[in-house]
C-alpha positions in Angstrom: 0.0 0.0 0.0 3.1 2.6 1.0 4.4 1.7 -3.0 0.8 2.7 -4.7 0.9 5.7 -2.3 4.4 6.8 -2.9 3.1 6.8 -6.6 0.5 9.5 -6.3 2.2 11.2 -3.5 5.8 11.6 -4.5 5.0 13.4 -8.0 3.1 16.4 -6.0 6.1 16.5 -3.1 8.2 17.2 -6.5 5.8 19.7 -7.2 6.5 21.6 -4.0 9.9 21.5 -4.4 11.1 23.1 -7.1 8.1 25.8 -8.2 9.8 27.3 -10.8 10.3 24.0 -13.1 6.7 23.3 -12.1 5.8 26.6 -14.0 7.6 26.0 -16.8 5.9 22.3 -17.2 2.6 24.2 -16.7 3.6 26.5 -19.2 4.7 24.1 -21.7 1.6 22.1 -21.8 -0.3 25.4 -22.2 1.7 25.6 -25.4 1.0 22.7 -27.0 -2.3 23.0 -26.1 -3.2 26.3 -28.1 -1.2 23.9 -31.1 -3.6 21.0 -30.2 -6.8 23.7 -30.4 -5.6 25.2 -33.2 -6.8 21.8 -35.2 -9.3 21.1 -32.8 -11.2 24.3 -34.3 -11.6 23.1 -37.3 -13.3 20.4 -36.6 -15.7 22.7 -34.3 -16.6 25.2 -37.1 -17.6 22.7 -39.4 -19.6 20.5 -37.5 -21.4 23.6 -35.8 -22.5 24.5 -39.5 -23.4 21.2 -41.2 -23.4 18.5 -38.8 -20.4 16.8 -40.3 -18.2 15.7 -38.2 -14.9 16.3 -40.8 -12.5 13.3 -40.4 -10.5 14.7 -43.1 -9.5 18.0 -40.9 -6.1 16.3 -39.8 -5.1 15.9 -43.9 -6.4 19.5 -44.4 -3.7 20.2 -41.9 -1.4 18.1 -44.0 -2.4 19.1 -47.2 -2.3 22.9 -46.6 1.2 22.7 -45.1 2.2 20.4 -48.0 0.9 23.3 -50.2 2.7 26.4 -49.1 6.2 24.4 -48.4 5.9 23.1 -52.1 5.0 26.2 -53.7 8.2 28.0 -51.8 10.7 25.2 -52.8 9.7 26.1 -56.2 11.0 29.8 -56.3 7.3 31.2 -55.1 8.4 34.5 -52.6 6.6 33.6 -49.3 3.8 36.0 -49.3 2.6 34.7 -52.7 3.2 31.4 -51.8 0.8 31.7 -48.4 -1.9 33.6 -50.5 -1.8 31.4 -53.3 -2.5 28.7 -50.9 -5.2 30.1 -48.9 -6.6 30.6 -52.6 -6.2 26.4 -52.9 -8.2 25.9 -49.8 -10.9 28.1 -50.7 -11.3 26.5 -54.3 -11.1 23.3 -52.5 -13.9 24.4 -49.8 -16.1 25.1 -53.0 -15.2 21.9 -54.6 -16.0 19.6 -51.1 -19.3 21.8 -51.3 -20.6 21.5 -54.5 -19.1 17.9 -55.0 -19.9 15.7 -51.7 -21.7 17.9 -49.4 -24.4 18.9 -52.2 -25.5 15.6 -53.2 -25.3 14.2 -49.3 -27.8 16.8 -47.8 -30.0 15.5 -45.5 -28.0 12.1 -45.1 -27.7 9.7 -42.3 -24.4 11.7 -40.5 -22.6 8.4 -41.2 -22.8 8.9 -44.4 -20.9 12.0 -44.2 -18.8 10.9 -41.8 -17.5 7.8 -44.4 -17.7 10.6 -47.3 -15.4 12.6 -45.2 -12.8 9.7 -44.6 -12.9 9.4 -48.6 -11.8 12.6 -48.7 -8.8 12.5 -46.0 -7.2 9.4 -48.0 -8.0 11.5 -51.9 -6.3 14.3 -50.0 -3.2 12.3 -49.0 -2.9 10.9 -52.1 -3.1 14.2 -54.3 -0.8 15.7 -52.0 1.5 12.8 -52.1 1.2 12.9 -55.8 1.7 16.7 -56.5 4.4 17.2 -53.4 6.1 14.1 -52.9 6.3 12.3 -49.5 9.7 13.7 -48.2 10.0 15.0 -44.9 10.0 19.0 -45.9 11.8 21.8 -43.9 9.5 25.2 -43.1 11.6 28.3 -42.0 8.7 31.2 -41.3 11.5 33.1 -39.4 10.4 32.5 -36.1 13.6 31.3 -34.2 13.7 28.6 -31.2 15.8 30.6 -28.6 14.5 30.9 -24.9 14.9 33.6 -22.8 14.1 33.2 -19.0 11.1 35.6 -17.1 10.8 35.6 -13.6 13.1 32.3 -13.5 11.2 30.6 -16.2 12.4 29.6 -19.5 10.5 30.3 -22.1 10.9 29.4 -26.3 10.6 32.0 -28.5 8.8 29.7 -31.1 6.3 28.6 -28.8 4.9 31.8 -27.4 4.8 33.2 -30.6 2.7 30.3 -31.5 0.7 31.0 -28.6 -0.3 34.7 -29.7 -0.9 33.6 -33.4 -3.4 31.1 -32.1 -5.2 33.8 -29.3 -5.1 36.1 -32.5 -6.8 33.6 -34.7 -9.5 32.7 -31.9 -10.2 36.0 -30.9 -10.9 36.3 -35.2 -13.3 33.2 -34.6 -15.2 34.3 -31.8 -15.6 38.2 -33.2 -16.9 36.0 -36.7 -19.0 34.0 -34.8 -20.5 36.6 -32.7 -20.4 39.8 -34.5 -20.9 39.2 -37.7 -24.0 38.9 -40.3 -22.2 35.6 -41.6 -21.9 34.7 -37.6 -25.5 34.7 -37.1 -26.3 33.1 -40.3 -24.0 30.2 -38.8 -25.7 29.9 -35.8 -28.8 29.6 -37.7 -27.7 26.6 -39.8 -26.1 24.9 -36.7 -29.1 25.5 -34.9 -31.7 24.0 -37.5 -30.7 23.5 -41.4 -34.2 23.4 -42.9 -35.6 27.1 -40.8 -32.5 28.4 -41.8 -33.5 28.0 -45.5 -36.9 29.0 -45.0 -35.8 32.4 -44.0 -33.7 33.1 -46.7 -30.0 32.0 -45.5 -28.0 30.2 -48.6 -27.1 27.1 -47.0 -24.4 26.4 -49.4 -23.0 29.7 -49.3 -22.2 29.5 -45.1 -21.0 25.8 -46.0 -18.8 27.0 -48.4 -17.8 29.8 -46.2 -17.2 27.7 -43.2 -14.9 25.0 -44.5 -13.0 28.0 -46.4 -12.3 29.1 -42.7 -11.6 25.8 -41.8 -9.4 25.4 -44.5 -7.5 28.9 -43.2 -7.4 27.4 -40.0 -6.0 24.4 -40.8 -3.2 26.3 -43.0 -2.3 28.4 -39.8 -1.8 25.0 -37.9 -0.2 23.1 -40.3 2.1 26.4 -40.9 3.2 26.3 -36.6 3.2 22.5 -36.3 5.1 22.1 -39.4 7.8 25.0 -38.7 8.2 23.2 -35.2 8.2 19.2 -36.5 8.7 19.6 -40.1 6.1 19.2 -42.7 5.3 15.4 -43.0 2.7 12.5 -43.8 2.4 11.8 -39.8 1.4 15.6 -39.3 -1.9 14.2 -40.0 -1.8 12.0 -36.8 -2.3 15.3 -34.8 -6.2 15.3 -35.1 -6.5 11.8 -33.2 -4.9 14.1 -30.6 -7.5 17.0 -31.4 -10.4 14.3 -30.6 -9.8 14.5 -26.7 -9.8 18.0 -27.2 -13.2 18.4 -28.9 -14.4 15.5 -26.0 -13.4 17.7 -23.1 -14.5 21.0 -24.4 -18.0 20.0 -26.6 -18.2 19.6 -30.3 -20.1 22.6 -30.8 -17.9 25.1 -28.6 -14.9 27.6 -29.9 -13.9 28.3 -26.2 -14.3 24.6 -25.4 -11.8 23.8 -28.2 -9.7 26.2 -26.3 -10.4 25.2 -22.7 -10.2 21.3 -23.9 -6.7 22.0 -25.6 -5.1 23.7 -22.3 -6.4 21.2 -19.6 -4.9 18.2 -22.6 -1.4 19.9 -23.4 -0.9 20.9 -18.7 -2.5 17.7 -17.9 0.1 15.2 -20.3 3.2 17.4 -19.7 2.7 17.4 -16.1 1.7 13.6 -15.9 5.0 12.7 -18.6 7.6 15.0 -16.4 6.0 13.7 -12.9 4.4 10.3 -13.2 6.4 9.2 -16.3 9.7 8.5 -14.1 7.3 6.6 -11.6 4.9 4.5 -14.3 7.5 3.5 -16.9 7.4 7.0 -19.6 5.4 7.6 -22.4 2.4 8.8 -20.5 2.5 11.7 -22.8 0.8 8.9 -25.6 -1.8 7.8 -24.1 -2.8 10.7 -21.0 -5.0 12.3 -23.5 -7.5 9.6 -24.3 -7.6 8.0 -21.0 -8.9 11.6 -19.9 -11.4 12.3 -23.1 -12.7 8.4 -21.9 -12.9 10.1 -18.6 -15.3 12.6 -19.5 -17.2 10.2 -22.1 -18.7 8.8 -18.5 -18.7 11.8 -16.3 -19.8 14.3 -19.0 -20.3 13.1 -22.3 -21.1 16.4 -23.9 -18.4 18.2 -22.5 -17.7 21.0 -20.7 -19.5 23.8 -23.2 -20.7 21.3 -25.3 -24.4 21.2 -25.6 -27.0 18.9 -23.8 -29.1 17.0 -26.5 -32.3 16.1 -25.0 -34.3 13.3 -27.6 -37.8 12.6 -26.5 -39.2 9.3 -26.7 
């Protein structure tokens, strides 16, 4: 009994001792978790606005990164390389529209959910095809130094990271909130068929909203491939974005948020303190032990919404 309590106890006496390294775990995880929200977003603005819960987010991840670092190792300047991209994922926003969403309205969700996993593996093929399957280097500029505040260290890469993502969810929340195409989003999560009725071009916001997506997924693909490199297992990040989108809700931009901090603290702190003591590689599996966690204490998350069928 004094070994399983050493376990649990001996990790927080660790704590205690030695503050400052505690911060800088803390502040780590917070890190990766704006990275791991960053893609968890994208799932969240698209199934708020069509009920499609995109499998293929993780390969838009991919396939945007794959775009912009191809583009620039072909003599493209930066800045036209990142708008000629963003142009890519717009066209191909219009193209998942008109081409699989279109025909599917009004589907059983599996369907779209299967349609969806078609399109992750033609997106990993095409980019495969047009980019090759090399391991690419990105250079944005940003440089890895640290520098130490108050004690802590801190990397340059990842707090600039950090304010990108705050920058691009505070652009979320002011497009979901304060704008006419906001509202009109709302309307379509809220009930597809009334939203038509009044006049709101369901296509239109679908188109709108996985062009978004698509941006997003270009911004995170752009700070998880300047950090890792730009590679096929980038996709892999959005089975980590699933425990996200389980602790914070489906439906809920802050949740994505919220769910990406407590997932990032909650697997650095449990790989730096209970890795020495379990065996290591916590940091693999902490994640989806927690999101199974919620699925019985709170299956619709923290801001995620309450369905309610009658019978």
């Amino acid at each position: 009994m004094d070994g399983v309590a050493s376990i649990f106890v001996a990790p927080f006496v660790a704590m205690a001792a030695s503050p400052i390294f505690f911060a800088e775990v803390v502040l780590g995880g917070l890190m990766s978790g704006v990275m791991y929200a960053m893609v968890a977003l994208g799932f969240v603005l698209i199934f708020k606005a069509s009920g499609v819960f995109n499998f293929a987010q993780g390969i838009m991840v991919l396939f945007a990164a794959l775009t912009l670092v191809g583009l620039m190792e072909r003599g493209v300047p930066v800045w036209l390389a990142l708008m000629l991209t963003v142009a890519v994922m717009i066209v191909l926003a219009y193209a998942i529209e008109r081409l699989m969403l279109r025909p599917l309205v009004n589907q059983d969700p599996f369907t779209l959910l299967m349609a969806t996993i078609g399109l992750s593996f033609f997106l990993e093929g095409v980019g495969e095809l047009l980019w090759g399957s090399n391991v690419k280097k990105l250079d944005i500029g940003i440089p890895e130094h640290s520098f130490i505040v108050g004690g802590i260290l801190i990397n340059q890469f990842e707090l600039v990271a950090a304010v990108v993502a705050a920058v691009m969810v505070a652009g979320l929340a002011i497009l979901s909130q304060r704008t006419t195409i906001g509202r009109a989003l709302r309307a379509v999560a809220d009930d597809h068929q009334a939203a038509t009725a009044v006049g709101i071009p369901l296509q239109t916001i679908w188109v709108t909203v996985w062009s978004v997506a698509g941006i997003v997924a270009l911004v995170a693909g752009i700070l998880w491939g300047a950090k890792s490199g730009v590679q096929f297992s980038l996709s892999l990040i959005a089975l980590k974005a699933l425990p996200v989108l389980i602790l914070g809700g489906l439906t809920s931009i802050p949740g994505a948020i919220v769910g990406g901090f407590i997932i990032g603290v909650g697997e650095k702190i449990a790989e730096v303190y209970w890795g020495p003591v379990l065996g290591g590689a916590i940091e693999n599996w902490f994640a989806y032990v927690l999101a199974m966690v919620f699925l019985l204490l709170r299956p619709h998350g923290l801001f995620g919404e309450e369905i309610i069928e009658r019978v």
